[in-house]
TIKOL-532120 format. One record per residue (C-alpha): residue number from 1; residue in one letter; chain; y, x, z. Coordinates in pm, 1 decimal, decimal comma. Each point is the difference from the previous one (the first is absolute). Layout:
BEGIN
<drenpa n="NUM" res="A" chain="A" Y="Y" X="X" Z="Z"/>
...
END
This chain:
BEGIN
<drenpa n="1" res="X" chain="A" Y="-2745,9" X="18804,2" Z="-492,0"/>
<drenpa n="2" res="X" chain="A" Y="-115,8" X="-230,1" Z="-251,8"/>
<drenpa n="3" res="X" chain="A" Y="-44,9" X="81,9" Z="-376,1"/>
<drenpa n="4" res="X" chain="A" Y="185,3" X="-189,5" Z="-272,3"/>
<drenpa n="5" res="X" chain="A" Y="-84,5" X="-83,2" Z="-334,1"/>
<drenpa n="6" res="X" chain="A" Y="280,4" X="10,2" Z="-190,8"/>
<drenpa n="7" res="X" chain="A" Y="56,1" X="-162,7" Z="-405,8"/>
<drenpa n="8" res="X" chain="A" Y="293,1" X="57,8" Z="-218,4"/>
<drenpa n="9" res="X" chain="A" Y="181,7" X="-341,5" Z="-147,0"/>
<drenpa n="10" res="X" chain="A" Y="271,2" X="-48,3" Z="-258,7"/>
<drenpa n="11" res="X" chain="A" Y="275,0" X="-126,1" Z="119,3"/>
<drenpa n="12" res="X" chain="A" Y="275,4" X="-182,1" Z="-213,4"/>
<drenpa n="13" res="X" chain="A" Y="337,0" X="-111,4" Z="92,4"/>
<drenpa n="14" res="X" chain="A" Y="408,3" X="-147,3" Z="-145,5"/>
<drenpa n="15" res="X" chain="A" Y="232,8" X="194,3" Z="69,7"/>
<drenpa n="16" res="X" chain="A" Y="357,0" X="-103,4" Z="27,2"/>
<drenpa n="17" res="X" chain="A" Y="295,1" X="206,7" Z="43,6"/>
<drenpa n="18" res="X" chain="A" Y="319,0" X="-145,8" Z="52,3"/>
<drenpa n="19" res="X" chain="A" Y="313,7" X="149,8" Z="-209,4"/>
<drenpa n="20" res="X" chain="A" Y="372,8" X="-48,2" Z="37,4"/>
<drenpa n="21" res="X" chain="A" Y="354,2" X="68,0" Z="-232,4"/>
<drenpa n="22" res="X" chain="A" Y="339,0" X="-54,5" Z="49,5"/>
<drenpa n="23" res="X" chain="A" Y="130,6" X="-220,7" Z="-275,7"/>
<drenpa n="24" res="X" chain="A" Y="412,9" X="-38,9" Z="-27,0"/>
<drenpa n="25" res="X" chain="A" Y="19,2" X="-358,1" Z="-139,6"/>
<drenpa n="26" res="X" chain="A" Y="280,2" X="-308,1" Z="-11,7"/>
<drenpa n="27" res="X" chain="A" Y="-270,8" X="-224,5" Z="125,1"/>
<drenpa n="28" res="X" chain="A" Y="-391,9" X="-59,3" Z="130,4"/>
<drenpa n="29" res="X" chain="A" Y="-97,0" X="-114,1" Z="-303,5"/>
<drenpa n="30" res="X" chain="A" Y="169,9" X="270,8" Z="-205,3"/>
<drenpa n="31" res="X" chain="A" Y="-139,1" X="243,6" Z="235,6"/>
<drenpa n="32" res="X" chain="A" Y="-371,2" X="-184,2" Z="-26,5"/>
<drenpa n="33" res="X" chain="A" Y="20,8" X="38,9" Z="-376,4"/>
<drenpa n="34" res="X" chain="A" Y="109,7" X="400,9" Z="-24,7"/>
<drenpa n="35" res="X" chain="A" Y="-307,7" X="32,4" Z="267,8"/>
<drenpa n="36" res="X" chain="A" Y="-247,7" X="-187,0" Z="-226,2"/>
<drenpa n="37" res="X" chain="A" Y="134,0" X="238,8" Z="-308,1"/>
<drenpa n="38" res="X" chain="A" Y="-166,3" X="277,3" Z="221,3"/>
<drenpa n="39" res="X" chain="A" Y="-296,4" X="-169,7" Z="137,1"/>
<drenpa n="40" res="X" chain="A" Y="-242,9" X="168,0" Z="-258,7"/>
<drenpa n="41" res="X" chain="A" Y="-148,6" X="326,9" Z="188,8"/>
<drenpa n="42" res="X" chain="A" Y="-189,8" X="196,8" Z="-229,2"/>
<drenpa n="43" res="X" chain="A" Y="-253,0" X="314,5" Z="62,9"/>
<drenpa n="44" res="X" chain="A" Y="50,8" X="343,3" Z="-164,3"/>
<drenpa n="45" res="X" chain="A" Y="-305,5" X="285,8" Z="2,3"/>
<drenpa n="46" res="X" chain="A" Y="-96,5" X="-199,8" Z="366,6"/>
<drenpa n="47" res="X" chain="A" Y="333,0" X="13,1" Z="105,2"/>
<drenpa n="48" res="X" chain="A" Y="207,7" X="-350,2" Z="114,6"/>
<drenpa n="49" res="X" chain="A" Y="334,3" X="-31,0" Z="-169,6"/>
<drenpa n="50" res="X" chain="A" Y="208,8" X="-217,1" Z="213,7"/>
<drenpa n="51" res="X" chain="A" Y="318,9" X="14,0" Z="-182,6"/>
<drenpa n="52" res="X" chain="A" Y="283,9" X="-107,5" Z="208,4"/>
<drenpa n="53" res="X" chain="A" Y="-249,4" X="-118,3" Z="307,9"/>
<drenpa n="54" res="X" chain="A" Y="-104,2" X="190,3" Z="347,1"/>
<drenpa n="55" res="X" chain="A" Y="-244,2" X="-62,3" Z="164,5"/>
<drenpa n="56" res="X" chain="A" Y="32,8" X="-74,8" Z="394,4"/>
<drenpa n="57" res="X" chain="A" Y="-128,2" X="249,8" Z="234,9"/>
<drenpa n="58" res="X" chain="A" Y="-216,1" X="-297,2" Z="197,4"/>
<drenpa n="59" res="X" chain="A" Y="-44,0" X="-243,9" Z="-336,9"/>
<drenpa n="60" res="X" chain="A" Y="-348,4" X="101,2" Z="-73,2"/>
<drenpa n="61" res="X" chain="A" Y="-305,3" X="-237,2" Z="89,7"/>
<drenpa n="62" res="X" chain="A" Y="-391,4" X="-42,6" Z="-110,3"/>
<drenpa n="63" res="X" chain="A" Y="-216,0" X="-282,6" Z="-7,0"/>
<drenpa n="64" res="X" chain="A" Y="-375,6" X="109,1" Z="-26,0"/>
<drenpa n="65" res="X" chain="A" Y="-149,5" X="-179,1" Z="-252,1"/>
<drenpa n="66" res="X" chain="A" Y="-328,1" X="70,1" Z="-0,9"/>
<drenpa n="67" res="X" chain="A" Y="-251,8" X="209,7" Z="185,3"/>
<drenpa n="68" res="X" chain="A" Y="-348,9" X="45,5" Z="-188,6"/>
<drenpa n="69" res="X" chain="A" Y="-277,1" X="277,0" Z="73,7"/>
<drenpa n="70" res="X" chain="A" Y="-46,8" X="293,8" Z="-231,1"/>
<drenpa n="71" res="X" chain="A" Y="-204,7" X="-94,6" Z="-272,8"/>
<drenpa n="72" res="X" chain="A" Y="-368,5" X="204,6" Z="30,4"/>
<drenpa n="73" res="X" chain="A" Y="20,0" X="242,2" Z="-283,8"/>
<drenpa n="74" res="X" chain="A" Y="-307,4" X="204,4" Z="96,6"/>
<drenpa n="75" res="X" chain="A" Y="-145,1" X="-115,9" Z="-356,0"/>
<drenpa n="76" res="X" chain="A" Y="261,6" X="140,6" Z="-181,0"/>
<drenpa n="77" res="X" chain="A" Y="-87,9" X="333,6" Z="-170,4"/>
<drenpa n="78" res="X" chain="A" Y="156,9" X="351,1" Z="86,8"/>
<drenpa n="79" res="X" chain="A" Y="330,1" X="84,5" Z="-240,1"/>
<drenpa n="80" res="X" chain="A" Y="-104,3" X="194,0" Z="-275,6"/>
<drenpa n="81" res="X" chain="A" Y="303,1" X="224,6" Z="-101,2"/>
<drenpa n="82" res="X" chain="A" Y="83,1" X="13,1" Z="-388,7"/>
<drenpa n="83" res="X" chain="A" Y="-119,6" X="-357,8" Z="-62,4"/>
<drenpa n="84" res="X" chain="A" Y="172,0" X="-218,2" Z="284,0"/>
<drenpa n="85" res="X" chain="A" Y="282,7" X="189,1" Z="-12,6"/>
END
């Protein structure tokens, strides 16, 4: 059995999650323009508001960004509670 030295790295990533909504329009362009009305997502207390969209059960994908090593904080001093809180 061989022993492994293991080291803990950030890891970043984009997410993208693919949404959907019905839209009862006259025309494509019509319906483009009521869409683009909505197109502003906002977040509440962490929470996604997606309005009138749904997300699709398989939309979701990640690109990793960027993998880096843990920065080496054994120089940092210990917490000292009542002043770093």
């Amino acid at each position: 059995m061989t022993d492994k030295t293991y080291k803990t790295y950030n890891v970043e990533a984009k997410g993208t999650i693919k949404l959907w909504m019905d839209v009862e329009a006259s025309s494509q362009e019509e319906a483009e323009a009521l869409a683009e009305k909505c197109a502003l997502l906002k977040f509440h207390e962490r929470i996604l508001d997606t309005g009138p969209w749904r997300p699709l059960h398989d939309g979701y994908t990640l690109e990793i960004t960027s993998v880096q090593p843990e920065p080496d904080r054994s120089c940092m001093r210990p917490f000292i509670p009542g002043y770093d809180d």
